[in-house]
C-alpha positions in Angstrom: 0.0 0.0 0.0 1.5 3.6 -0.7 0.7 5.8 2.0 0.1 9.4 0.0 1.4 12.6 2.0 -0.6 15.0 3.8 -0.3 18.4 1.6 1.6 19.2 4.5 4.6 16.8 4.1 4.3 17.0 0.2 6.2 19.8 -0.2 9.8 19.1 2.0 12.1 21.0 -0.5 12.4 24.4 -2.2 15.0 25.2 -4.4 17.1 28.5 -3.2 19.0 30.3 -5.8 20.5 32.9 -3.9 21.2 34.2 -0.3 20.4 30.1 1.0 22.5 30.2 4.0 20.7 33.9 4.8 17.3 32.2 4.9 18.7 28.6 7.0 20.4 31.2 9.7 17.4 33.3 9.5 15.5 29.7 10.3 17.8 28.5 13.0 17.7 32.0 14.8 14.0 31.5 14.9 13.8 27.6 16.0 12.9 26.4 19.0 14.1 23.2 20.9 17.3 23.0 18.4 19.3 20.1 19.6 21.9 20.0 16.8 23.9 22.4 14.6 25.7 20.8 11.6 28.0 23.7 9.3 30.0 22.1 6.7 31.7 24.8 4.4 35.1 24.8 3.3 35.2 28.9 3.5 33.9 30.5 7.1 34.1 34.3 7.5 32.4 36.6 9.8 30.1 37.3 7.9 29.8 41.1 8.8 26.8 42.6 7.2 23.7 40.4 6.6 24.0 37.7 9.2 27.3 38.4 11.7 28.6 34.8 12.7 28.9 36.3 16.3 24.9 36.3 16.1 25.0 32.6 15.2 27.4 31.6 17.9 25.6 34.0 21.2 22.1 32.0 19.6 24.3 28.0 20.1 25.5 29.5 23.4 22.3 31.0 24.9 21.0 27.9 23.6 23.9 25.3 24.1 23.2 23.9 20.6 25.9 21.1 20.4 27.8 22.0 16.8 29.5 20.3 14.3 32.0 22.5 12.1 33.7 21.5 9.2 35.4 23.6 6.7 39.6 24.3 6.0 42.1 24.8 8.4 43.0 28.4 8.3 46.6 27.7 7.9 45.8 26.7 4.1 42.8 29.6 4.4 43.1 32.3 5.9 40.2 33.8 5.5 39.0 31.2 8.1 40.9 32.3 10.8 38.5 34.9 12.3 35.7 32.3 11.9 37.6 29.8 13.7 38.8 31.9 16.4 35.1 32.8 16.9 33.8 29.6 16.6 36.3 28.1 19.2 35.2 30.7 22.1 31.8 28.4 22.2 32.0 25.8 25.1 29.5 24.2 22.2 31.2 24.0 19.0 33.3 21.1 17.3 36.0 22.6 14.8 37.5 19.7 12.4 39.4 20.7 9.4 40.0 19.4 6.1 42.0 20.7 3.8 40.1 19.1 0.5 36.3 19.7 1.7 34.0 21.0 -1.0 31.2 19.9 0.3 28.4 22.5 1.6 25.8 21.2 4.1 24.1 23.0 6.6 21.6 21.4 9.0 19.6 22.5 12.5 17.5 19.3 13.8 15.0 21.4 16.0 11.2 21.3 17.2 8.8 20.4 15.7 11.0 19.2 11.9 14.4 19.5 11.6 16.1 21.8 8.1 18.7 21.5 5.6 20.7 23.6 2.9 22.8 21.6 0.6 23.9 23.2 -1.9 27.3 25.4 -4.0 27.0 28.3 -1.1 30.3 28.5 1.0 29.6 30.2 4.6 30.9 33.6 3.4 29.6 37.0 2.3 31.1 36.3 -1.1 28.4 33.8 -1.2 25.8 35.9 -0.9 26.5 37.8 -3.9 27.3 34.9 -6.1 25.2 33.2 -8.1 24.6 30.0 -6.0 22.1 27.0 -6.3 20.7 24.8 -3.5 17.8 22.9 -1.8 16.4 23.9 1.5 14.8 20.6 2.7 12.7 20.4 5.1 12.7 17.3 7.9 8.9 16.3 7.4 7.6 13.6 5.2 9.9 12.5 2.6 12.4 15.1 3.6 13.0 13.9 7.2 15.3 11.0 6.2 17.2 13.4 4.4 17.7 15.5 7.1 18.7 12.8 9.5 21.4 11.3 6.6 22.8 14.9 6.2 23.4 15.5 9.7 24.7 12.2 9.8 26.9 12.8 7.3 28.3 16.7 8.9 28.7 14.8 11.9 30.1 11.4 11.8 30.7 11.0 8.1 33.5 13.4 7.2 34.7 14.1 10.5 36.3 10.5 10.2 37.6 10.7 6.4 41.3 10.3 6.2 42.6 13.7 6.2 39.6 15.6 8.8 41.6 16.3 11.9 39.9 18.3 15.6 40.7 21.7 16.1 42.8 21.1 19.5 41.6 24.5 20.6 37.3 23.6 20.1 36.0 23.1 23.5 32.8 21.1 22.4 31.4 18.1 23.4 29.5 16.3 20.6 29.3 12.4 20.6 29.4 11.4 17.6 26.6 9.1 16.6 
């Protein structure tokens, strides 16, 4: 028997073609009960203007949103530097590094679905005037074993490919799953 989806589940992704991560961290800052953060971007800056990364990290610490963060050491990228030295103030935040990422996945499993961006958008305001492509999905219906594998995927996944090392310096505490 196929079940057919409430009109409510049908739609679980929208296609984004510019400003994506904008609208996720728009999202996240409005979620309630978020108990995971998952940021995979090979490029991290401070995104000074539309949506300051300090705003992201005071919302996982009032919060204590356990955080997954993946993108290149700043050694190789120094434009990551500031993010990272941001990022590993939070008693909340996991940094690993790897130095061939390309991958761009953002996810926030809150109340009452969980969210995702996958898509070409690196974490950075350069991103946000580029043209860039992705698929907000969202974690009902169909979409919700997406959001699950994605998170999976920030979290466990790439954080144990050869070459993704901790940041000695991140104070977080995330199992991994």
């Amino acid at each position: 028997m196929v079940r057919s989806l409430d009109p409510w589940e049908a739609r679980y992704v929208t296609v984004v073609r510019q400003g994506g991560h904008q609208q996720f961290f728009d999202r996240l800052l409005q979620a309630v009960e978020v108990t995971s953060l998952v940021i995979v971007s090979p490029w991290i800056t401070s995104l000074s203007g539309e949506m300051p990364l300090s705003s992201i990290v005071e919302f996982i610490d009032r919060y204590r949103v356990p955080t997954v963060t993946v993108m290149r050491h700043p050694s190789k990228e120094p434009m990551n530097s500031e993010a990272a030295m941001l990022l590993r103030q939070s008693g909340n935040v996991i940094i690993y590094y790897n130095n061939e990422l390309h991958a761009k996945i953002y996810v926030c499993r809150c109340s009452p679905c969980g969210f995702a961006l996958l898509g070409s958008a690196n974490l950075s305001g350069r991103a946000t005037r580029a043209h860039e492509v992705g698929l907000m999905i969202e974690g009902k219906g169909p979409g919700e074993d997406i959001v699950k594998e994605l998170e999976v995927l920030g979290r466990c996944d790439i954080p144990n490919r050869a070459g993704t090392f901790k940041d000695p310096q991140s104070k977080g505490l995330y199992p991994l799953m």
